[in-house]
C-alpha positions as CSV (number, residue, x, y, z in Angstrom):
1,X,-38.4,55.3,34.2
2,X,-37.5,53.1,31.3
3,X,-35.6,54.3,28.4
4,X,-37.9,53.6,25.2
5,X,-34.8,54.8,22.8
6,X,-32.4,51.6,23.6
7,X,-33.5,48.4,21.7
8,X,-34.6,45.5,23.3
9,X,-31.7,42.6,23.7
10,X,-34.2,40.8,21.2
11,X,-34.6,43.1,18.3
12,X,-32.9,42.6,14.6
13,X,-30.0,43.9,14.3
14,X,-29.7,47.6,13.3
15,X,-29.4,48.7,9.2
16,X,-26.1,50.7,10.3
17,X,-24.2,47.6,11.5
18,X,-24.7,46.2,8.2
19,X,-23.7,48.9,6.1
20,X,-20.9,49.3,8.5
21,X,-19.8,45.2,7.5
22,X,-20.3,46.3,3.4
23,X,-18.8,49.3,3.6
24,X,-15.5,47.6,6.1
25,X,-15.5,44.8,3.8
26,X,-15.0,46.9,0.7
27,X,-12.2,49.1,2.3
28,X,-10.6,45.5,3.4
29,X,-10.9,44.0,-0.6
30,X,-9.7,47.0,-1.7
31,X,-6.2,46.9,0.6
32,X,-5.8,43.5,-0.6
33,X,-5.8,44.1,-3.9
34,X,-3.6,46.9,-3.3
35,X,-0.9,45.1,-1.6
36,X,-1.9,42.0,-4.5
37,X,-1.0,44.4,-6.7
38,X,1.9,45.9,-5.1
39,X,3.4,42.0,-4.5
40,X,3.0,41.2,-8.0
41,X,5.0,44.5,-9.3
42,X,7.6,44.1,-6.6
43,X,8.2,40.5,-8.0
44,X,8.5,41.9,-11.3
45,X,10.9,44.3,-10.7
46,X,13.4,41.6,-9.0
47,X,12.7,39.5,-12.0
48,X,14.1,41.8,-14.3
49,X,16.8,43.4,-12.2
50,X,18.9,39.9,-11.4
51,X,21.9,40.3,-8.6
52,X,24.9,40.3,-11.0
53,X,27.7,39.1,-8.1
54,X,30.3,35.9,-8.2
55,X,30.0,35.9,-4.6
56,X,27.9,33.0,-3.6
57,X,26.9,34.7,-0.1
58,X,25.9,37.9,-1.8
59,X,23.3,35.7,-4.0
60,X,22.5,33.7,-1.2
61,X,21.3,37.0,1.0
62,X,20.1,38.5,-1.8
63,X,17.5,35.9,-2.4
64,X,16.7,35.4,0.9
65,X,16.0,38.9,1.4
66,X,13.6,39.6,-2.0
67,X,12.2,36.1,-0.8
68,X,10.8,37.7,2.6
69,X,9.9,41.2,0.6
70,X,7.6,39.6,-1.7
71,X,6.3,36.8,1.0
72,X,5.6,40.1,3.3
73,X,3.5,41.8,0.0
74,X,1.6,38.6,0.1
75,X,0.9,37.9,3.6
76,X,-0.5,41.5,3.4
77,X,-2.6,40.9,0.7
78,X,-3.6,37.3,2.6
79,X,-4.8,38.9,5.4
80,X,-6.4,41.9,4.1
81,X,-8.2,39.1,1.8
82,X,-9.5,37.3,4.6
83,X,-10.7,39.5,6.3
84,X,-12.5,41.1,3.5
85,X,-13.8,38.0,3.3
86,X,-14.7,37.3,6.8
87,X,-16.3,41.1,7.1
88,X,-18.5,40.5,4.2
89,X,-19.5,37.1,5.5
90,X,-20.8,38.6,8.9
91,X,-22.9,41.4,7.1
92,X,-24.8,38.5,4.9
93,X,-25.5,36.9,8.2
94,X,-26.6,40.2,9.9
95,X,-28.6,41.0,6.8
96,X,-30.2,37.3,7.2
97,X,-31.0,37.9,10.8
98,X,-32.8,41.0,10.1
99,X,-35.3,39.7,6.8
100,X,-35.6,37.0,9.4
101,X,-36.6,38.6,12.1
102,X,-34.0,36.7,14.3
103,X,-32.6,38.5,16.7
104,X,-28.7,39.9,16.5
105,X,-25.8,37.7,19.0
106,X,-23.7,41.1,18.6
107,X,-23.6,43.3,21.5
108,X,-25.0,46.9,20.9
């Protein structure tokens, strides 16, 4: 007997995948503006807190070391970014597909 409740490998593709892009996408932005957010005060706070030491391999670790915290806040906030991005981008194309009529390249 064939199932009739399983869509055919042809059909649009289905409203929940799409919400489920939006809704990912929007969880995504918001982690990236969070962690924009959290870079940009972390930054601030070693701006006004300078290292006071003479010793010139104290300041150089120092620096190194607020270098990579901040560059880690902002590869976070890069990635999350992207793939907000990328997320939103493949619910536009999903929503295309199914005004369209085209069918959906995603597997079910």
């Amino acid at each position: 007997m064939a199932d009739d409740s399983t869509p055919s490998p042809i059909a649009p593709p289905a409203l929940g995948k799409i919400l489920q892009c939006f809704s990912g996408s929007f969880v995504a932005g918001t982690m990236a503006m969070l962690a924009y957010r959290i870079m940009l005060s972390i930054a601030a706070n070693f701006a006004a807190r300078p290292v006071l030491s003479d010793n010139p391999a104290v300041a150089n670790i120092s620096a190194a070391v607020r270098t990579l915290v901040v560059g880690m806040a902002a590869l976070g906030a890069g990635v999350f970014g992207l793939a907000a991005l990328g997320i939103f981008l493949l619910g536009v194309q999903l929503l295309f597909q199914r005004l369209t009529g085209r069918p959906s390249t995603l597997p079910e």
